[in-house]
N, C-alpha and C positions, 0 to 999 in steps of 0.2 A: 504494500500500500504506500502511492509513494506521499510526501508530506510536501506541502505549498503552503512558501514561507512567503508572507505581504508584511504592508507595513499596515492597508487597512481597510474596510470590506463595510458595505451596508450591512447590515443587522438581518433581514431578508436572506440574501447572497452566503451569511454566514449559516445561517439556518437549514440552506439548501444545502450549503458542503457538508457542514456536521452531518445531515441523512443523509450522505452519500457516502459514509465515512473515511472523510478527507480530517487528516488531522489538521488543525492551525494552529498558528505561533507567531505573535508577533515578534520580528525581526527587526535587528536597525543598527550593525555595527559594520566597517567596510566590508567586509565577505558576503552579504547578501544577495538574496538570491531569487529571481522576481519569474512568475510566469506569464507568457505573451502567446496571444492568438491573434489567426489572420483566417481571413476567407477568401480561399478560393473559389471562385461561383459568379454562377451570372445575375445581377441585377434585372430588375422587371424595365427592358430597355422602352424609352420614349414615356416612361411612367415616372413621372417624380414623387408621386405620393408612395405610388405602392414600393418602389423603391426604397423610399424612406423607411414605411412601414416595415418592410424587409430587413434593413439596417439596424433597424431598431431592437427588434426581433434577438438579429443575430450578436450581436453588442451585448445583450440581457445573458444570450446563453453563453457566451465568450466569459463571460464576469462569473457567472454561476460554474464552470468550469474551474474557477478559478483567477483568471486571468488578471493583471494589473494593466494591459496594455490592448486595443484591439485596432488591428491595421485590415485595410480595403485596399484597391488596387488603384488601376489609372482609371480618373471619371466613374466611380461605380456607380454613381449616384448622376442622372441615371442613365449611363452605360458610354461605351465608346463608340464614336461616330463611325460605324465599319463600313459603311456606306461610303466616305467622305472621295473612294475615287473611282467610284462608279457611275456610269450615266450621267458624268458630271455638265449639268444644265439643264436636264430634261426634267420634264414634270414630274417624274418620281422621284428623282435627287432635290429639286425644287419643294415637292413635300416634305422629304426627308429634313431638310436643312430647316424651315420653317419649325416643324413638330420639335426637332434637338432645340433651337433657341429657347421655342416655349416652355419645356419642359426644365430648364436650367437653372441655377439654383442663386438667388442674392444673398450678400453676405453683409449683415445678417438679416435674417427673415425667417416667419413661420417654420418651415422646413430646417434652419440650425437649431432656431429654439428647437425643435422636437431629439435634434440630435443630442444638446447641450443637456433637457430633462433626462433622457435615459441615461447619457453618462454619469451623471448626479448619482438618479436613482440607483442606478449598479455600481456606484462607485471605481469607475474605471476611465482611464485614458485611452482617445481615441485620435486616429489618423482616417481619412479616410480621403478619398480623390472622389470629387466632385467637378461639373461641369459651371464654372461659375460666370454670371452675369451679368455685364456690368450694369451698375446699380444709374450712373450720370446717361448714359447713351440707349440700354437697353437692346443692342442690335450687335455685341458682338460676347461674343464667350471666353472664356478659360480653361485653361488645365489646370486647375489647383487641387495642392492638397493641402485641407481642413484637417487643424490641430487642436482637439478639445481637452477640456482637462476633465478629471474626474470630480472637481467641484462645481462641473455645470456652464464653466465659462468655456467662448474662444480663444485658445493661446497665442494663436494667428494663423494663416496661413501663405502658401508658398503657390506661386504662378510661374507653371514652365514656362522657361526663359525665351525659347523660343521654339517653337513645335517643330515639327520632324515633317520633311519632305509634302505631301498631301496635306497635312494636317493644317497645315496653313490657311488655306482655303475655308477652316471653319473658325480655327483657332486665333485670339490675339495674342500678342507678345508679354511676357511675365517682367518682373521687373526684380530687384535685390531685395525688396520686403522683407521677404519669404526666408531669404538664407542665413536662417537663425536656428541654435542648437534651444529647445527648450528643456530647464533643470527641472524634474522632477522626481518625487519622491522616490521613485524607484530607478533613478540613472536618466543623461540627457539626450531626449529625443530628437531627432532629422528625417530630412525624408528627402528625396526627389523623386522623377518623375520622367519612365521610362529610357530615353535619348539621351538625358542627361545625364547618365552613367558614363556615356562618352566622351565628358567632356569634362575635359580635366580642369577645369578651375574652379568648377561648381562645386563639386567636392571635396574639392582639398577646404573651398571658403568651410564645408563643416566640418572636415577634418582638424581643422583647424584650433575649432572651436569645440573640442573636444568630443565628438558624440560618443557613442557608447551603444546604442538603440537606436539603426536608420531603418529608415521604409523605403525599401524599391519597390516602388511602385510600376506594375507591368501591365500591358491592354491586353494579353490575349493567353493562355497556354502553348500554343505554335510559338509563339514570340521567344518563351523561355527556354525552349531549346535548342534554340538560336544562338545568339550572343547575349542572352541576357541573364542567363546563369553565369557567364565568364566575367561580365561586368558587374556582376554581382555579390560572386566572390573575389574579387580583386579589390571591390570597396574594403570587401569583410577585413582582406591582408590589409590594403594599404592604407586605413583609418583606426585597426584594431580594434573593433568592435561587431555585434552581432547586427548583422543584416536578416530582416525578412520579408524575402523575395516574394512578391502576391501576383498574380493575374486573374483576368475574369476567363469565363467558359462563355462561349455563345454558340448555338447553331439554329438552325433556321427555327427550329419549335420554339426559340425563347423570343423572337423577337414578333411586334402585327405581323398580319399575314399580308398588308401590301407590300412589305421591304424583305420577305422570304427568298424572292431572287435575288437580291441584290447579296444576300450572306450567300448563298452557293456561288454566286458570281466572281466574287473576290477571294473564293476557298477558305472564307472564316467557319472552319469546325473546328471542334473542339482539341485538336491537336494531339500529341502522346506526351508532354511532359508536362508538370505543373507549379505549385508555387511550393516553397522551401522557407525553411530559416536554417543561417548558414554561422557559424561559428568565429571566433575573432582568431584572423590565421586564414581563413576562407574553406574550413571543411565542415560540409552538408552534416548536418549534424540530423536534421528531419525531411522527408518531400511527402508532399501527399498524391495520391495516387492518380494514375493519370485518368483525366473526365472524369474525374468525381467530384461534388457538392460538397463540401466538408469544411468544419473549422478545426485548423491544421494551429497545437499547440507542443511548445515546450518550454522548458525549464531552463533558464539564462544565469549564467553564474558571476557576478563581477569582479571577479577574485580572477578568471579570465581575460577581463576585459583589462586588469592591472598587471597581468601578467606578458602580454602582449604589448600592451604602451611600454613599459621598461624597455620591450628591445627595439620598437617603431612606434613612435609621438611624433610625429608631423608637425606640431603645433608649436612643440617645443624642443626638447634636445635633439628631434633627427632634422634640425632643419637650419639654416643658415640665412636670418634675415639681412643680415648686413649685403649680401649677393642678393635674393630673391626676395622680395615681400609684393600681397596682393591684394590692391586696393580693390573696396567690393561698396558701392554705391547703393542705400537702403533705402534711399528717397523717390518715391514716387513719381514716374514723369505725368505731368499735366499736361494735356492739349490745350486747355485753355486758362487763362489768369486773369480777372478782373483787376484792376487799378484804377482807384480814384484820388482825389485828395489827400486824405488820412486812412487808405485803406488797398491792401494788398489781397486778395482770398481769388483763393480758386475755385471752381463750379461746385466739386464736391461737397468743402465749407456750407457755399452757399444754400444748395438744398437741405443742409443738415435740417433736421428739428428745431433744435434752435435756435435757427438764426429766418424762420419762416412764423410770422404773426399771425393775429387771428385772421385779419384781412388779406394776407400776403398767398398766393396762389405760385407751386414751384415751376409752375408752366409760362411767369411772366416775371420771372426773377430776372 
């Protein structure tokens, strides 16, 4: 029976482990030792609710499992654009693209609050890749990945930086926000977001900044057995820390049945390899089985993760700033700036809450 050590559990969540009998113990000296789940699986695509719904769902049982940490893939929420280079122009790509905007997610909005209660309630931290919207324009989208904490708040989130090949065509450009390590109670989390594995400066910005706990986040199972297990485990070596590797499954039965050719079209099935969590050093430590639905968990050791930065710290003693250092820009670009006499603000500013009256309409701002 094995024993899952936290630092701290709803009352509920603890009730369930005790009748499963899961022993607890709260822990909290360096050697601890945390357990994290992720889902492999496909999301209810062009659905934002049931999505959520779904999310929710799985987050509850992720916690009830045990878990201190619960990771999603790219865009689960809800789903990745597999369409995005097929039929590109035609009436059915034209639906296609319409139904993804609508269905996209503001930050924040209805749909986070629901993610942000269930993280509360299950007392867990969640990452999850969402399709996000922007909130000033409304007409164009995101690759983010949303970083919640387990007391209910957003910790922030991260916008790939800049989409991969096709993806462009739906996707906007991400910005430095994002490339933040968050400390928590259980070791400091990151994430990025598929492509960006490749690209070496993203990475090191959170290598940097010590992670401990990153989320690769991946779109598809075919993808993983690709280069994206390679890229995966090379974070794991070259950050010292536990990567876990997630993608979604799709085949023609999960998605309307008007965009059913379009996933045979583009040979999105569900592939033969799937999502992993991968040890600090880069060896697979767990995979879950191929095309299967599951939430894929283990046990993370940070006595690991200290034993690994001893012989590779990037951050600090394996690295040589006086020769290399890399400036990483956190400031949001604006498209637009107002300027008046005694006032500087940007559109966003402007629409806020409050800075909009009782008479004040954000349509003639």
């Amino acid at each position: 029976m094995e024993q899952i050590i936290f630092s701290r559990r709803t009352k509920e969540a603890r009730a369930v482990q005790e009748a499963q009998g899961v022993q607890l113990e709260e822990y909290d000296d360096g050697f601890s030792r945390i357990y994290a789940g992720c889902h492999p699986g496909a999301p209810v695509y062009f659905n934002r609710e049931a999505s959520t719904e779904k999310a929710c769902q799985l987050i509850e049982e992720e916690a009830l499992k045990g878990a201190s940490f619960a990771a999603f893939s790219e865009t689960w929420l809800p789903g990745y654009p597999f369409f995005h280079r097929c039929r590109v122009g035609s009436p059915l790509w034209n639906q296609a693209v319409a139904a993804y905007l609508a269905n996209a997610v503001e930050i924040p909005s209805p749909t986070t609050d629901r993610l942000c209660q269930v993280a509360h309630r299950a007392g867990i931290d969640v990452a999850i890749g969402l399709v996000e919207l922007d909130a000033r324009t409304r007409g164009t989208v995101y690759c983010t990945l949303l970083f919640i904490g387990r007391e209910g708040k957003i910790l922030g989130r991260h916008r790939k930086l800049i989409p991969t090949l096709a993806e462009r065509m739906l996707w906007g450009e991400g910005d430095g926000v994002g490339l933040t390590v968050y400390e928590r109670h259980h070791g400091r989390l990151s994430g990025l977001s598929c492509g960006e594995h490749s690209r070496l400066l993203p990475g090191y910005a959170l290598m940097a900044q010590e992670t401990q706990i990153h989320l690769a986040a991946w779109r598809r199972a075919r993808h993983m057995t690709q280069f994206g297990l390679l890229l995966s485990r090379a974070f794991a070596l070259q950050g010292s820390c536990y990567v876990l590797a997630v993608c979604s499954l799709i085949g023609p039965a999960d998605v309307p049945e008007p965009y059913r050719d379009l996933v045979n079209e583009q040979g999105h099935d569900q592939g033969d390899g799937d999502s992993c969590i991968i040890a600090p050093g880069g060896e697979v430590i767990v995979t879950a089985p191929a095309n299967e639905e599951m939430i894929l968990t283990a046990t993370l050791f940070h006595e690991a993760v200290f034993q690994h930065k001893n012989v590779v710290d990037v951050g600090a003693h394996y690295s040589r700033p006086d020769v290399l250092q890399l400036h990483v820009n956190r400031q949001a670009g604006e498209r637009i700036v107002f300027t008046g006499k005694n006032e500087t603000r940007t559109v966003v500013e402007m629409l806020s809450p409050s800075n909009l009256g009782p008479e004040t309409d954000a349509q003639h701002v």
